[in-house]
C-alpha positions as CSV (number, residue, x, y, z in Angstrom):
1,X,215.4,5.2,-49.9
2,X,213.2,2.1,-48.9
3,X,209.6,2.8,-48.5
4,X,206.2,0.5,-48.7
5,X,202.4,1.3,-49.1
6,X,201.0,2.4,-45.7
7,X,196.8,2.5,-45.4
8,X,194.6,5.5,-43.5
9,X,194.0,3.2,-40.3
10,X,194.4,0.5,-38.0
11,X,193.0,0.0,-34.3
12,X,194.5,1.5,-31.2
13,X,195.7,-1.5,-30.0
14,X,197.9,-2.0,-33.0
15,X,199.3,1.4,-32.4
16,X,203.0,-0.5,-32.5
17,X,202.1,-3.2,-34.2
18,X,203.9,-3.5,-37.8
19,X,201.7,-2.5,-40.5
20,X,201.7,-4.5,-43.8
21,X,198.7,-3.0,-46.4
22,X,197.3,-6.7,-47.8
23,X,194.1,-4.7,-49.8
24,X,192.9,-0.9,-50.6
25,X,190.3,0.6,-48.5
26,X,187.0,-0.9,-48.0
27,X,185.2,-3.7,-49.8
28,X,181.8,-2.1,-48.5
29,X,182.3,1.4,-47.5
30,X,178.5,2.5,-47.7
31,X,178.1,2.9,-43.9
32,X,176.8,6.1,-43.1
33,X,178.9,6.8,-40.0
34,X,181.8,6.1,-41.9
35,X,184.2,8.7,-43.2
36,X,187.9,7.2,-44.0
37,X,187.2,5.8,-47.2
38,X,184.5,7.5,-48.7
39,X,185.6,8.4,-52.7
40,X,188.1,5.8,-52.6
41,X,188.3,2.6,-54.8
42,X,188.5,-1.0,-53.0
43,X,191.5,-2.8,-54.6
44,X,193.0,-6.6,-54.3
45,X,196.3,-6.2,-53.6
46,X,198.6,-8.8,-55.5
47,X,200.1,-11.6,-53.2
48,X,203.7,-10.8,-54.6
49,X,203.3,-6.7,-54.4
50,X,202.2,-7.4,-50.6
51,X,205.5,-9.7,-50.4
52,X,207.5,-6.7,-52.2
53,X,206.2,-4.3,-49.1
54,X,207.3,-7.5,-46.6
55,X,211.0,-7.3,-48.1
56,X,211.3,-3.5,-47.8
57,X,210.3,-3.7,-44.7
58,X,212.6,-6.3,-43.6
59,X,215.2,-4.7,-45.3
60,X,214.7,-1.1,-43.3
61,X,214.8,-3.5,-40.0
62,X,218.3,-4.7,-41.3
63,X,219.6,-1.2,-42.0
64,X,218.3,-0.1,-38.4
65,X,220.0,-2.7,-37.1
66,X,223.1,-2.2,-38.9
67,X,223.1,1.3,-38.3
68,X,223.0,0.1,-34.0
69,X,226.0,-1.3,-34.4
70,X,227.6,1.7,-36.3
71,X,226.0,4.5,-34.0
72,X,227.8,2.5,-30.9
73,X,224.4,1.1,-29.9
74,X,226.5,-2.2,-30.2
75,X,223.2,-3.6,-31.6
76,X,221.0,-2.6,-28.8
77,X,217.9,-1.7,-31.4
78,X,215.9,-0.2,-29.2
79,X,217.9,3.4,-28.5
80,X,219.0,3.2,-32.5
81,X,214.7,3.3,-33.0
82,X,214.5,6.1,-30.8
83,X,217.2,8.3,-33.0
84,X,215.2,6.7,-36.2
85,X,212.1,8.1,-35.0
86,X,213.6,11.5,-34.3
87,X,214.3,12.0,-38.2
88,X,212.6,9.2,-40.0
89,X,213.2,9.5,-44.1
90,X,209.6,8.3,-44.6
91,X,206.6,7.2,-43.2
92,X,207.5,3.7,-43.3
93,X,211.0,4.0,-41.9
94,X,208.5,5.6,-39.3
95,X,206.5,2.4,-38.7
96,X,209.5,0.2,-38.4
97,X,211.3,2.0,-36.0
98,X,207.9,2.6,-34.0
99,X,207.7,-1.6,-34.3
100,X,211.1,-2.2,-33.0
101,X,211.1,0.2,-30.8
102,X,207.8,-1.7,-28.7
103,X,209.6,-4.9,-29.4
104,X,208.9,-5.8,-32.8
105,X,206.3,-8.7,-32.1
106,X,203.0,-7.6,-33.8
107,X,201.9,-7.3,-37.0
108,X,198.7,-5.3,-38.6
109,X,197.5,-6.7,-42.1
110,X,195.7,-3.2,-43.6
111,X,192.8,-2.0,-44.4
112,X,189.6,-3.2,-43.6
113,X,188.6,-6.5,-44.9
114,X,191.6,-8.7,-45.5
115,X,189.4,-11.7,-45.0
116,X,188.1,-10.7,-48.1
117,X,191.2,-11.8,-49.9
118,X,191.2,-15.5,-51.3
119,X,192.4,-18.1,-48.3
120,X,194.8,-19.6,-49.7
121,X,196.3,-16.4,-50.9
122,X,196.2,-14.5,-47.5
123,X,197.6,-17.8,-46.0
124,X,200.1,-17.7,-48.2
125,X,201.0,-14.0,-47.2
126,X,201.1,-14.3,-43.2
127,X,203.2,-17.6,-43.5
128,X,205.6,-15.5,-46.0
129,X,205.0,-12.5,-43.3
130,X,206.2,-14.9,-40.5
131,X,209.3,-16.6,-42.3
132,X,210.6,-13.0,-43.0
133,X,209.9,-12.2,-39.4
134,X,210.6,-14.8,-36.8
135,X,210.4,-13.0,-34.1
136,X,206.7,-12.1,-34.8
137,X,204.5,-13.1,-32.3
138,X,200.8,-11.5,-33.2
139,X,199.1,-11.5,-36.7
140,X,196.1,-9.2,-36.6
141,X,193.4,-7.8,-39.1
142,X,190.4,-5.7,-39.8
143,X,187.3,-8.0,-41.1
144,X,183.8,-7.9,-41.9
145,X,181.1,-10.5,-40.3
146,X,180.3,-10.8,-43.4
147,X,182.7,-12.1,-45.1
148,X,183.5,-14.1,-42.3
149,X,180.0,-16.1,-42.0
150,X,181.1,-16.6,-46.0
151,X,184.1,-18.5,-45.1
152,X,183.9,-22.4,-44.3
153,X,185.0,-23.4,-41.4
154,X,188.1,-25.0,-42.3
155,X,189.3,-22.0,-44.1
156,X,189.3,-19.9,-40.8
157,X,190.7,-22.9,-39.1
158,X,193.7,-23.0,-42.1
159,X,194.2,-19.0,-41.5
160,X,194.5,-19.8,-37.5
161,X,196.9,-22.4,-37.9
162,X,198.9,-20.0,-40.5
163,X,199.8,-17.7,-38.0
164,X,196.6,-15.2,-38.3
165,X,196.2,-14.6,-34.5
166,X,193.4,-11.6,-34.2
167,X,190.4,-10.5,-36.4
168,X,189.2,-7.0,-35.6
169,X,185.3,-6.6,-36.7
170,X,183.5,-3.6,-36.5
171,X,179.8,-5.5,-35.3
172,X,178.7,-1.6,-34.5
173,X,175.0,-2.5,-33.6
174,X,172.9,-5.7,-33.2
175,X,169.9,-4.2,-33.7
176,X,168.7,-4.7,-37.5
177,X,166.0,-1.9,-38.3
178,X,169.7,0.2,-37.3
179,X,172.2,-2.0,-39.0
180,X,169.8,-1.2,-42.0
181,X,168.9,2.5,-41.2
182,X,173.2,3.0,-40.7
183,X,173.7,0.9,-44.5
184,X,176.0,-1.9,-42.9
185,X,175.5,-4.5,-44.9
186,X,174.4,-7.2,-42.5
187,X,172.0,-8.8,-40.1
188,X,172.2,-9.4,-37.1
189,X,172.0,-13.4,-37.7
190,X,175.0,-12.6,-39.9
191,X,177.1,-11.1,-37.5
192,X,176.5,-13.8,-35.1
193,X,177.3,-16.7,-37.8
194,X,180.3,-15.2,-39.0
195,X,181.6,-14.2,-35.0
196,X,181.1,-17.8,-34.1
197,X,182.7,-18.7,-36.8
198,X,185.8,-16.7,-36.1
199,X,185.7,-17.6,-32.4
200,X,185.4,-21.5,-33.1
201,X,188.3,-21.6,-35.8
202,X,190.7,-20.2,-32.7
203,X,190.9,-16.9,-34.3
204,X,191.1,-14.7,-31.0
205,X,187.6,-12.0,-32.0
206,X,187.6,-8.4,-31.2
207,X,184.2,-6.8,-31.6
208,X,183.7,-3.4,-31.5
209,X,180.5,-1.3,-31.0
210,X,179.8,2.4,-31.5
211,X,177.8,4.0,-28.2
212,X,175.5,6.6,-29.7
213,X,174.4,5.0,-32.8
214,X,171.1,4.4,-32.0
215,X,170.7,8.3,-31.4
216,X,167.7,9.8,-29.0
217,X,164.9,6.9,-30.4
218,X,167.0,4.1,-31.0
219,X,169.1,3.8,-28.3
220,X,167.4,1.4,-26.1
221,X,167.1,-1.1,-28.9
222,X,170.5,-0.7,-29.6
223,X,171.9,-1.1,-26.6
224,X,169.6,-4.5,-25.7
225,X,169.6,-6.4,-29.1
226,X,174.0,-5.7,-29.7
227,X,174.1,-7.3,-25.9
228,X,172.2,-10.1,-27.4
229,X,174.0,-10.5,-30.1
230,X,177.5,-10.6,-28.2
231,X,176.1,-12.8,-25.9
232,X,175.8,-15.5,-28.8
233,X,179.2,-14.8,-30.3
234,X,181.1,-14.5,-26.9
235,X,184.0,-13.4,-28.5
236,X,187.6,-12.5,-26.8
237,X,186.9,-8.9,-26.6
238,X,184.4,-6.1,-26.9
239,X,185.8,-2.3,-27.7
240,X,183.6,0.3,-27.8
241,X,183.6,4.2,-29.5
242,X,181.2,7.0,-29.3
243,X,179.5,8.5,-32.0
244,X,181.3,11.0,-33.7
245,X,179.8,12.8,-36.7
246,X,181.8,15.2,-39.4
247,X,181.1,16.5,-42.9
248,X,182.8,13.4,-44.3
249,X,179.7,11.0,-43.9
250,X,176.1,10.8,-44.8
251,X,175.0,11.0,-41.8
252,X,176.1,14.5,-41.1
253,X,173.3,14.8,-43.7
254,X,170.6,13.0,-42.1
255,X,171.7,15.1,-38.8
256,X,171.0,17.6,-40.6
257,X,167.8,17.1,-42.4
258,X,166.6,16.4,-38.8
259,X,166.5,12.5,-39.9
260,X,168.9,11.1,-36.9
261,X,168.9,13.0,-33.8
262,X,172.5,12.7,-32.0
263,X,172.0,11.3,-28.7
264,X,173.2,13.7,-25.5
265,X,176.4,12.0,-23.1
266,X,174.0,11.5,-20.4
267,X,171.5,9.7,-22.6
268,X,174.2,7.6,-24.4
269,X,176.2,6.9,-20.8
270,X,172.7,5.6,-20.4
271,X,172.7,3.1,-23.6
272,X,175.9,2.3,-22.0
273,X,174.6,1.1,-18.5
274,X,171.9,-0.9,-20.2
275,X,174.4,-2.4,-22.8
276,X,176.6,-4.0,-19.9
277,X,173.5,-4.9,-17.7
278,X,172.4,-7.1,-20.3
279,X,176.0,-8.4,-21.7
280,X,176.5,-12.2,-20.4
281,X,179.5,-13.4,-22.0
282,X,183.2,-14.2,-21.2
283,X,184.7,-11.0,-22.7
284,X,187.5,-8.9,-21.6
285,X,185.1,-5.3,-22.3
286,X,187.4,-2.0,-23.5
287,X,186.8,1.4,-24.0
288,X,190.4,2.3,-25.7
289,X,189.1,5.5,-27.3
290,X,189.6,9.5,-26.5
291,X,185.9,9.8,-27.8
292,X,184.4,7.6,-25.3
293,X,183.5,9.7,-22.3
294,X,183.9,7.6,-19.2
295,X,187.3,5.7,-20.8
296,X,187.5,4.0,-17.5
297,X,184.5,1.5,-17.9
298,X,187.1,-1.0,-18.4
299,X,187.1,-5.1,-17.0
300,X,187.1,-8.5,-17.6
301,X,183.1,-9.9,-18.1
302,X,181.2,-10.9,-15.8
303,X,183.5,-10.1,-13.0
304,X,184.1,-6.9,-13.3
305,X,180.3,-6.1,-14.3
306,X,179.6,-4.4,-11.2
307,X,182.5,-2.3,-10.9
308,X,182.2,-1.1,-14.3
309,X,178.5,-0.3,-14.3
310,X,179.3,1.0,-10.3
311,X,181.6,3.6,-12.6
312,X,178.7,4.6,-14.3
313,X,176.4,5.4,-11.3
314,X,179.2,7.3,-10.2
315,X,178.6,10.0,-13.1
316,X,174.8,9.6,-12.8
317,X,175.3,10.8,-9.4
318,X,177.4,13.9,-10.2
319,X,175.5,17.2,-9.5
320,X,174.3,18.4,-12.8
321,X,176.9,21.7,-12.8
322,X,179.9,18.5,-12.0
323,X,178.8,16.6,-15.1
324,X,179.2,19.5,-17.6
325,X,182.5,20.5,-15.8
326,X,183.5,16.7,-16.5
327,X,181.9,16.8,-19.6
328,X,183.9,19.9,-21.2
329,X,186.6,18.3,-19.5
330,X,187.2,15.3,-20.9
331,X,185.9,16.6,-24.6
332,X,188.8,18.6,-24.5
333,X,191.1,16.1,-23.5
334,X,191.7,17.4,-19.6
335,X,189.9,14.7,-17.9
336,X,190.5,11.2,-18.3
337,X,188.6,10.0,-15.5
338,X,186.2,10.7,-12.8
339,X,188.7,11.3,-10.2
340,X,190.2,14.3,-12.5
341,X,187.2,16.5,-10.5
342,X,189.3,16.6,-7.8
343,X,192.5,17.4,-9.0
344,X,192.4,22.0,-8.8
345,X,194.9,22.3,-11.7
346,X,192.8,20.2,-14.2
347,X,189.6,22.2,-13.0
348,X,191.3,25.4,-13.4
349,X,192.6,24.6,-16.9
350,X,188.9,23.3,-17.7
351,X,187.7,26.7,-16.2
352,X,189.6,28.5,-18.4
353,X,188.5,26.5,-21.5
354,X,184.9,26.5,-20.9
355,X,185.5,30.4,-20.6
356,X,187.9,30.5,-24.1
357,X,185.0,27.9,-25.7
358,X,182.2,30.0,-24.5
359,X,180.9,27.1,-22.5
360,X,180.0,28.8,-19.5
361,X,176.3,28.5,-19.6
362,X,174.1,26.5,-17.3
363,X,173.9,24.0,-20.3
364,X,176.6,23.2,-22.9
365,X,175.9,23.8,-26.5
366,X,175.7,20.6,-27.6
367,X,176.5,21.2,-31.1
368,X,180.0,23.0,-30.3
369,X,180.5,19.9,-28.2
370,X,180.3,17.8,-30.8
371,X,182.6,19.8,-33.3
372,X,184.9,19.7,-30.4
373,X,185.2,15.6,-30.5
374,X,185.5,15.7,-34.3
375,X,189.0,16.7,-34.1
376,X,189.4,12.9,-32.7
377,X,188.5,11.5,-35.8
């Protein structure tokens, strides 16, 4: 049976993307909010053992579509993926048949710093990538700023021209006393050197930033100096997550010692508010996460601005016993947006949960709350 190394991770919006593991874990993995690496070793992965994974997975696309044509399909790929994914023989017969399935145009290079890789040796693994896969249209990766500010300007150019078409970088906060409070390994002027970078090489740059992280003293300064920040990288988009704490990172810890206070929905809806207020850049803003709790502060920057922050007044609004009802709801996956308040059946199932949860008081115990998200994680 044909199988290849598969990593922990890879964004939402490479949910169907084909997923190739270029290096092992994280080159840094010291942040404190950070739980999916923790205890494992950062490893180089050898050009030709990445190239190995390439082949198997080209050679479980050519038994799929071998096995359309002997299942009747008469080549049609797409229904053949569907009986793959019914009874997959492993987890990467799983991510082919998931690829193919969606059209088999994307690809994922894992885990979280494949920039980190020498140039001419991750060049030389998305051209190989591409020449086993014509068809591929999209070649994304996780990055660091990091390591991006440390690679020239032509070396991001060469990547670009390669085929590399997306770099994913988790910028979290601009806000340095937090960058180094959170152990993230950069500045702020960092961040901003290595997103322009990115940006100016043609590399299309998704940033993403965590609502929350500044907790109850923080957050202001958090929300202001990361809008700074992207303003000066202006990169293609900007995706943002919600705290979410568990007993994997150190910051459970602090939480606990009473270090970092965790900041309440209403306060970090707040950060939220004064994060887009200030953003003035040409970025298409998303909030692709089930942690996030007003998913629908979604648009297209500046243009949308008001109708994203008019989203946000909307909740403000809310009666106070609304909000927790929306609250519980969309913590527990009910809701997915405002106008879920009106719809009896979801506030009936909510009712019933807030009962089941013992969350029927005038005001939600935060802390079950929270446990509650960490099943998202």
């Amino acid at each position: 049976m044909h199988s290849f190394e598969l990593g922990p991770i890879r964004p939402p919006s490479e949910a169907y993307s084909l997923l190739i593991r270029a290096t092992r874990n994280c080159s840094w993995n010291r942040c404190k909010f950070c739980h999916t690496y923790k205890g494992k070793k950062f490893q180089l992965r050898p050009v030709e053992d990445i190239k190995e994974d390439i082949r198997i997975a080209k050679a479980i696309h050519n038994e799929i579509k071998e096995l359309s044509w002997k299942s009747g399909y008469d080549g049609r790929i797409r229904e053949t993926a569907t009986m793959m994914l019914n009874n997959p023989p492993s987890e990467a017969y799983y991510n082919v048949a998931m690829w193919l399935y969606y059209g088999g145009e994307s690809a994922f290079l894992q885990d979280a710093n494949s920039l980190i890789m020498k140039t001419n040796e991750l060049t030389d693994t998305i051209k190989f990538l591409k020449e086993s896969f014509p068809d591929i249209k999209r070649i994304t990766s996780y990055a660091r700023s990091k390591t991006a500010a440390k690679k020239s300007p032509d070396e991001l150019t060469e990547l670009c021209s390669s085929g590399l078409t997306r770099l994913h970088i988790g910028l979290e906060s601009g806000y340095d006393p937090l960058l180094n409070y959170m152990d993230k390994g950069v500045t702020a002027a960092e961040q901003i050197t290595g997103g322009r970078k990115v940006v100016e090489s043609g590399i299309s740059l998704c940033e993403y930033v965590i609502l929350g992280l500044g907790g109850e003293d923080k957050w202001r300064e958090h929300a202001i100096q990361t809008a700074m920040v992207l303003n000066e990288i202006d990169p293609a988009f900007i995706r943002v997550r919600t705290l979410t704490v568990n007993h994997g990172m150190s910051l459970y810890d602090e939480i606990e010692n009473n270090n970092f206070v965790r900041a309440t929905d209403d306060k970090i809806v707040k950060e939220e508010k004064l994060f887009i207020s200030h953003l003035n850049c040409h970025s298409t803003y998303v909030s692709d996460h089930i942690t996030n709790l007003l998913q629908e502060v979604e648009g297209i920057l500046p243009q949308d601005k008001e109708k994203m922050l008019a989203i946000i007044d909307k909740f403000q609004t809310l009666p106070a016993e609304e909000k927790i009802n929306f609250r519980i709801g969309r913590r527990t996956g009910v809701y997915n947006q405002l106008d879920d308040l009106n719809d009896s059946g979801k506030r009936q199932v909510v009712k019933q949960l807030k009962h089941r949860l013992g969350l029927n008081g005038e005001q939600p115990d935060e802390k079950r709350i929270s446990r509650i998200m960490e099943r998202f994680i």
